[in-house]
N, C-alpha and C positions, 0 to 999 in steps of 0.2 A: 529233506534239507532245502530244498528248491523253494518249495511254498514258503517258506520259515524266513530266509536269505530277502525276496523282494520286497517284504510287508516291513522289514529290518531298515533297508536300502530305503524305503520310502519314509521312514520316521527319523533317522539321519539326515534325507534330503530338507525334511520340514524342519530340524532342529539346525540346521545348518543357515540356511534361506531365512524364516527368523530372527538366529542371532544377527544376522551381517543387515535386517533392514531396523533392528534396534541399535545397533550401533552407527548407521545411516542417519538415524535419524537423533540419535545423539550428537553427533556432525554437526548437523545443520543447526542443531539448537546452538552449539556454540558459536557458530558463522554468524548466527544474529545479536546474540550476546554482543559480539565483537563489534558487530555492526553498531550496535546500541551504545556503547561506549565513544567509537567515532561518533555519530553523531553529537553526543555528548560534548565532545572535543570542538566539535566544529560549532555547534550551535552557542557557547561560551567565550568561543574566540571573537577576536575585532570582525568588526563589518568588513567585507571586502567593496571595493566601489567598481560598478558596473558601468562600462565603458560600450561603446559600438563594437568591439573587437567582440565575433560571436564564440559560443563558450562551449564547447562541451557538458552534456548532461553529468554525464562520471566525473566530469572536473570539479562542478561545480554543485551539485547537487545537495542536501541539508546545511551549506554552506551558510554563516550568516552574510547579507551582502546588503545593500546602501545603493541607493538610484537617485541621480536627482533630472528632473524632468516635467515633464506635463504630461495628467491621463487625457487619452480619445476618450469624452464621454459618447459620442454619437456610435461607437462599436461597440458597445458594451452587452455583455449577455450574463444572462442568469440563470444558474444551477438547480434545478428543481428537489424537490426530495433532500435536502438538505438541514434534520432538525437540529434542534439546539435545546436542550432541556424538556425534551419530549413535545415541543414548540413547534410546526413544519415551519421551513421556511427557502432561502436561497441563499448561492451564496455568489456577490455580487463580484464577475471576472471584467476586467476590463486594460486595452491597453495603455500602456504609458509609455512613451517617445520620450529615449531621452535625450540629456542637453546636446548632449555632441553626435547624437545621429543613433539611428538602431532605434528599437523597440522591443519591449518586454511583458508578456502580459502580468498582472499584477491580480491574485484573489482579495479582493480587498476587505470579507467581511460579508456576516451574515447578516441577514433582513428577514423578518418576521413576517409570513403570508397574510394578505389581505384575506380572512378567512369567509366573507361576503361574496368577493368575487376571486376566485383565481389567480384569475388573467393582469388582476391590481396590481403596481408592485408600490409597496409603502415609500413616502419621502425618506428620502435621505439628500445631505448635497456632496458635492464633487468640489473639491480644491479648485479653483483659477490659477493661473500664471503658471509660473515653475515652482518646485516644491522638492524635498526629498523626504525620502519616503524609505522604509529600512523592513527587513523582514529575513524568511529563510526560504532558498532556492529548493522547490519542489520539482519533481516530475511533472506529475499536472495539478490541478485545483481540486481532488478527489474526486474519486469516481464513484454512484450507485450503480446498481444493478438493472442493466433494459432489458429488453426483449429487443431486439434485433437494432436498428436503426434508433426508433423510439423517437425521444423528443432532442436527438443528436443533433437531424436532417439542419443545411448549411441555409444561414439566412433567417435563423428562429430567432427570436427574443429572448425565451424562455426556452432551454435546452435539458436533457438529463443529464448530458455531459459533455467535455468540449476537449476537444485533441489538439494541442498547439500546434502540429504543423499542419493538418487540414484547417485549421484555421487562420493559419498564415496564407495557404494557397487561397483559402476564399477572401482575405480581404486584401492581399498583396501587399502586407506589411513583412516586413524583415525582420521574423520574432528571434528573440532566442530561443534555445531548446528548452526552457525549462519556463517555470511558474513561480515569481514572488509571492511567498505568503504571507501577506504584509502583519506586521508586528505596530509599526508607529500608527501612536493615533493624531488624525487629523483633523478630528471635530466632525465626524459624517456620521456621527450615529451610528456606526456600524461595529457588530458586535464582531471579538475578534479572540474571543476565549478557546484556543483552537484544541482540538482532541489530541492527547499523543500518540501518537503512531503505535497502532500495534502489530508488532510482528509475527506474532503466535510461538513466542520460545515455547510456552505453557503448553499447546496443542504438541509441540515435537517430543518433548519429555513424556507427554502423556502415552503420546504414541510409541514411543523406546518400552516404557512398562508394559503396554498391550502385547508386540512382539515379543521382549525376555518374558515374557507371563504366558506367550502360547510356547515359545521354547522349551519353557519348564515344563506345563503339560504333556506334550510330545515326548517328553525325554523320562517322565513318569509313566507315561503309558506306556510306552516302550518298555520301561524296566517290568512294569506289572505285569505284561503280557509273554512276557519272555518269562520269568518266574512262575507263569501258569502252564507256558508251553512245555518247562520245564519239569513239572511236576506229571505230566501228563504222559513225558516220555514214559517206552515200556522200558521195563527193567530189563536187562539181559542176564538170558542164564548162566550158571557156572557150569 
């Protein structure tokens, strides 16, 4: 009964363990769902207008919001590895000071590689004077994938990626926490068809059926095996 009882205990532990990481992960698909709907909410609602008073990431975040001000062109960098229509290209961050003090970085828009040389970066121009400028409050301006450092390192042109508060400390500007993605066009040529966000509901539901799909398993081998153990007992005599 001993050998019969842990092999038992072992296929209950896996049918157990299992269910609770398919229902886990049914959780989280709704949590984004929900998420997707806020955003929804937010990105439809009025512009909020961005002031010097700094913001909260969670406050503010796919929020739509409205700046009016002037970009730093002379701080500007660009996103490597950034395609568009299977296109490489970049995507052009730079900041904008606004009217009443503060600064915000702004992703202003993709640029097509100079595919001759690299290092090129294609014309485009930059607004003069004061201007407003309207979009949705990001985290950061997307991120690819590096190897360690990469083409991060403080002080590049051409970056793979850019972290707004290391990049506050490197140019002592007073950013907010977050990244406009700018939505308004202002005649710069730059393309601004932005990808939607994907969450991966799709991936967490998938994952829900792989774990109920080995629970089933376990909980059929279990039965089969128990119906063989079963049959295998000895008879007892009368």
């Amino acid at each position: 009964m001993k050998f019969r009882l842990i092999p038992a205990l072992l296929i209950l532990l896996v049918i157990v363990v299992t269910v609770r990481l398919g229902f886990w992960q049914r959780d989280r698909a709704h949590q984004k769902e929900a998420l997707e709907a806020h955003i929804s909410q937010f990105e439809s609602a009025p512009a909020q207008t961005l002031s010097n008073t700094p913001l909260a990431l969670k406050d503010i975040e796919f929020h739509r919001v409205k700046a009016r001000g002037s970009f730093v062109a002379d701080k500007v960098v660009y996103l490597d590895n950034r395609p568009y229509n299977d296109q490489p290209g970049f995507y052009v961050v730079m900041p904008f000071k606004l009217a009443d003090g503060g600064y915000v970085l702004v992703n202003r828009g993709w640029l097509p590689r100079n595919m001759n040389n690299r290092e090129t970066i294609a014309p485009y121009s930059t607004p003069q004077g004061e201007i407003q400028i309207e979009g949705i409050a990001r985290a950061d301006a997307t991120r690819a994938f590096e190897l360690g450092q990469g083409g991060s390192a403080e002080h590049q042109l051409i970056r793979q990626n850019l972290d707004t508060a290391a990049y506050a400390a490197e140019t002592g500007l007073p950013l907010q926490a977050f990244v406009i993605q700018q939505l308004s066009d202002d005649g710069d040529k730059l393309v601004r068809d932005w990808p939607a966000p994907d969450n991966g509901v799709e991936r967490n539901y998938g994952y829900m059926f792989q774990w109920w799909g080995m629970a089933a398993a376990a909980l059929v081998f279990g039965l089969y095996a128990a119906r063989r153990a079963g049959r295998k007992a000895p008879v007892s005599g009368v």
